[in-house]
N, C-alpha and C positions, 0 to 999 in steps of 0.2 A: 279334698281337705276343707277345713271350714274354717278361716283365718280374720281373726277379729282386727280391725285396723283400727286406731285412734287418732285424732288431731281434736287439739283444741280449738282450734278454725269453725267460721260456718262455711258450708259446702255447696255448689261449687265457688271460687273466686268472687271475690268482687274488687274490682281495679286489677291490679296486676298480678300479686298473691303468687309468687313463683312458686313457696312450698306447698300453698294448696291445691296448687295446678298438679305439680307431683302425687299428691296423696288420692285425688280423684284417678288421676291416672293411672295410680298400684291398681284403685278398687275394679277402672275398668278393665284392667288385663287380668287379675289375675278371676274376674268372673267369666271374663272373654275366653279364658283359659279352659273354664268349666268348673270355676272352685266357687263354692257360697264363701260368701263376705258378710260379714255383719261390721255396721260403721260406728264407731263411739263418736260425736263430733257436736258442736255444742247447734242449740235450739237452732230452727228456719235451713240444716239442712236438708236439701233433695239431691240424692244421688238413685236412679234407678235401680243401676245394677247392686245394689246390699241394700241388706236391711239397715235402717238406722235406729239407732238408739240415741236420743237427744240426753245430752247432758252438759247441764251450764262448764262454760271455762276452767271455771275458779277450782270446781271440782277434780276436773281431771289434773290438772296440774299441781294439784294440791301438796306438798311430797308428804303429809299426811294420809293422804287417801286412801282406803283400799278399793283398787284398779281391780285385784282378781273379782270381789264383790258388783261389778259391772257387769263383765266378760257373761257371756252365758255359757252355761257348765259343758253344752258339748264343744266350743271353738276348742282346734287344735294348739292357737299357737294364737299370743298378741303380737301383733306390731304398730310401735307409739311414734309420733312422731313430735315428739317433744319428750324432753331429758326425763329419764327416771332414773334415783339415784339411788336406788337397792334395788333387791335380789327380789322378785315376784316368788308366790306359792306355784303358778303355773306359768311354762316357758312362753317366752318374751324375745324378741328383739325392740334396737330400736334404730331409727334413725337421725342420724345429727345433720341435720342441712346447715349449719352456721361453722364458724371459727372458734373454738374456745379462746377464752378470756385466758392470757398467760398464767400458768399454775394451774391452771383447771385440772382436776381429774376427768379422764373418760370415764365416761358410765357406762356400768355392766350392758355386755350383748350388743355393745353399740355396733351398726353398722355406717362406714362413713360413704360419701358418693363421689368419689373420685381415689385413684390410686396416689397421687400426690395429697390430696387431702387425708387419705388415713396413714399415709408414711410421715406427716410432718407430725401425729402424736403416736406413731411407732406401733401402727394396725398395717395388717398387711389386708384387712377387709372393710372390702367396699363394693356400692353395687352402682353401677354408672345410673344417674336419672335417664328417666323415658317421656315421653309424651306421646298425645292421640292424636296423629298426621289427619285424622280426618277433619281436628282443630283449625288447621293451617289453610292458605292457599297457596297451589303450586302452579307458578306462572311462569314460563319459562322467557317470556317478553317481557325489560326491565324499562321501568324508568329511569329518568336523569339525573339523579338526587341521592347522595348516600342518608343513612339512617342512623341515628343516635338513639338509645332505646334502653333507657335503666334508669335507677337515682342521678339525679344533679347533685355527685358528691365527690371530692375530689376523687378519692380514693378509686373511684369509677373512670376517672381518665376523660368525661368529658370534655376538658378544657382543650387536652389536646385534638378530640373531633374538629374542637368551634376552631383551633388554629388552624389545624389544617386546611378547614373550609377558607379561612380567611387569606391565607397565605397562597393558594390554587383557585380560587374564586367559584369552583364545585358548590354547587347546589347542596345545603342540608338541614335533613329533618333531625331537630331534635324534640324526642317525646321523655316526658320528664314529670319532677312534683313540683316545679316552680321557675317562675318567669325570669329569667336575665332580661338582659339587654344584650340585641345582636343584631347587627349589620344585615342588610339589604338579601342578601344571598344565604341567608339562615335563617328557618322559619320555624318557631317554636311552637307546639301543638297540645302543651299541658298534656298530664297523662291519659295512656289511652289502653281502650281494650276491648275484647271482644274484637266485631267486625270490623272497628276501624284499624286496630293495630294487625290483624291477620292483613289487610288494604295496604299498610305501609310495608310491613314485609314482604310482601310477594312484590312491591312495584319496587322497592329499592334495589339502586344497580348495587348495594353492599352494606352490611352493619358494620358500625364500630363498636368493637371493646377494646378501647385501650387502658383496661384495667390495668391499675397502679398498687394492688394488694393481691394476695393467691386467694382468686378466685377457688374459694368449694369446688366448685361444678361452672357456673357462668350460664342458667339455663337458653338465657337469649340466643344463644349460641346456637341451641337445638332448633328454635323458636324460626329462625331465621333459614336455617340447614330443611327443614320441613318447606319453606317456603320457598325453596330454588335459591335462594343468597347467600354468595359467597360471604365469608366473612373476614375482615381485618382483627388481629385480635397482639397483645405484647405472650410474650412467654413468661407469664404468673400464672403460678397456683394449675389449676386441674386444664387452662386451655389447649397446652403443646398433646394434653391426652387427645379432646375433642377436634378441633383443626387443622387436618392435612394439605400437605401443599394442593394436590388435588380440588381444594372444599373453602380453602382462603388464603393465606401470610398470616406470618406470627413474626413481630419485630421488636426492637429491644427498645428506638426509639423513634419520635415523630416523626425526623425525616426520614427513617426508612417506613414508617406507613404511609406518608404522602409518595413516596415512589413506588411500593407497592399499589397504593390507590389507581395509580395511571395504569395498571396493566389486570386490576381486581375481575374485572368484565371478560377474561380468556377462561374463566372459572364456568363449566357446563353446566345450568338449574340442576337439569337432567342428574348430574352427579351428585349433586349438593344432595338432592331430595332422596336419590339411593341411599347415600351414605348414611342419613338420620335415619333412614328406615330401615336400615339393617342393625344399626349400635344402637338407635336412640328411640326407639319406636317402646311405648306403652307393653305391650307382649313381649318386649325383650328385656325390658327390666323386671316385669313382675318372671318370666321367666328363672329370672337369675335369685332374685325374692325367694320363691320355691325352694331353690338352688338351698339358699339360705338356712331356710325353715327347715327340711328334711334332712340337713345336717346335725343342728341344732338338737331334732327330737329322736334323730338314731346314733348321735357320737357325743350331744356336752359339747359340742364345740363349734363357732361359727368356720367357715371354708375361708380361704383366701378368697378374695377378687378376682377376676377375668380382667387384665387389660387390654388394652385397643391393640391390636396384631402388628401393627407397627413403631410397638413400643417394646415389644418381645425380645428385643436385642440391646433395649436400652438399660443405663445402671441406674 
């Protein structure tokens, strides 16, 4: 199949760029897969595995544009990763990695990434994010120090990591876009990426999310599950899909993550790093991607979602 992808982004990441982490990682599974990729994506990107086609931001995103007029005539099928709000001359998906704004309409062919995230606007499709374990380090020897590792905003639960540390005297790294002030035993390391943040995941005895909004997806999650770290996480949004007791805790509030915290370390790397690589791994999303697409161009219609096997019984 020859599957044209799009992002507005330049390619790969620069700083953190969770969505773009995702869209490099569709391109390399589904060529890992054996499929040509051709990439729409704006100027200075380098992706190997596809062909790129540079084109500025402004253009693609344009809701003027016409997109088919990019595509080259023989791709099977687009997939955008950013909103398109009609109907394409040729079949399309897309993917939503954010929240809609209250009221929003979804847009046609959307795919969401998480089963909680496409049931909260009344989709029962979704395709879990993946990532490229070969990205990660897996260490199965931890360090002393939990890990903070997303925006410094509330909604992100931070506040609650820096208490915990403060209230148990635990060692913590918070990686971030800006400086607080933090006591002796909390060390702040400005945002990070690449080899350093692959460094602090794999040494950390655990990450925190104590996300305080429904998380999409939560990709750190994966990010850290790659890296052998258990992870602490509340039950918002897409985490109770990603987070087995198994792989972390999932708590409703601080003091049940700082008692979780005392026992995070009974958690195997060994499993952690199975478990990303069976549900979260790059070839098992564009897998499911596929899934997607050949639905799409033999029925008119996208498929429901695959959720996580331990969710099979839940309502």
């Amino acid at each position: 199949m020859h599957v044209a992808v799009a992002s507005h982004y330049r390619l790969p990441a620069r700083g953190y760029g969770g969505t773009e982490r995702v869209v490099v990682a569709v391109v390399r599974g589904l060529a890992a897969l054996g499929h040509r990729v051709t990439l729409l994506a704006a100027p200075g990107t380098r992706v190997p595995e596809a062909t790129v086609i540079e084109v500025p931001p402004t253009r693609l995103i344009d809701p003027a544009a016409d997109l088919d007029a990019l595509v080259p005539r023989d791709a099977d099928i687009l997939h955008t990763h950013f909103p398109v709000q009609r109907m394409l001359r040729r079949p399309f998906v897309q993917t939503f990695h954010g929240n809609l704004r209250e009221g929003g309409a979804v847009p046609p062919n959307n795919i969401f990434v998480s089963r909680d995230h496409a049931r909260r606007y009344g989709s029962d499709v979704f395709v879990y994010n993946g990532l490229d374990p070969r990205d990660y380090i897996y260490r199965p020897g931890k360090g002393d120090y939990d890990l903070f590792l997303g925006r410094l905003h509330s909604i992100k639960g931070y506040r609650w990591a820096v208490a915990g540390a403060k209230r148990t005297g635990r060692r913590l790294i918070v990686a971030g876009g800006w400086r607080p002030s933090f006591r002796r035993n909390i060390r702040y390391v400005g945002r990070v990426d690449g080899a350093k943040k692959a460094e602090l995941l794999a040494a950390a005895r655990c990450l925190w999310v104590p996300a305080l909004w429904d998380e999409p997806f939560g990709l750190t999650t994966i990010e850290a599950l790659l890296s052998g770290t258990p992870v602490l996480g509340t039950r918002r949004g897409a985490l109770p899909e990603v987070i087995t007791p198994e792989v972390g805790a999932l708590c409703d509030t601080l003091e049940e993550m700082m008692a979780a915290a005392a026992s995070i370390q009974t958690r195997s790397p060994a499993v952690c790093r199975a478990h990303a690589e069976r549900y979260f791994s790059h070839h098992v999303m564009a897998q499911e991607y596929l899934r997607m697409y050949r639905s799409l161009l033999e029925t008119g219609r996208l498929p429901a979602g695959r959720a996580m096997p331990h969710l099979a019984t839940a309502g």
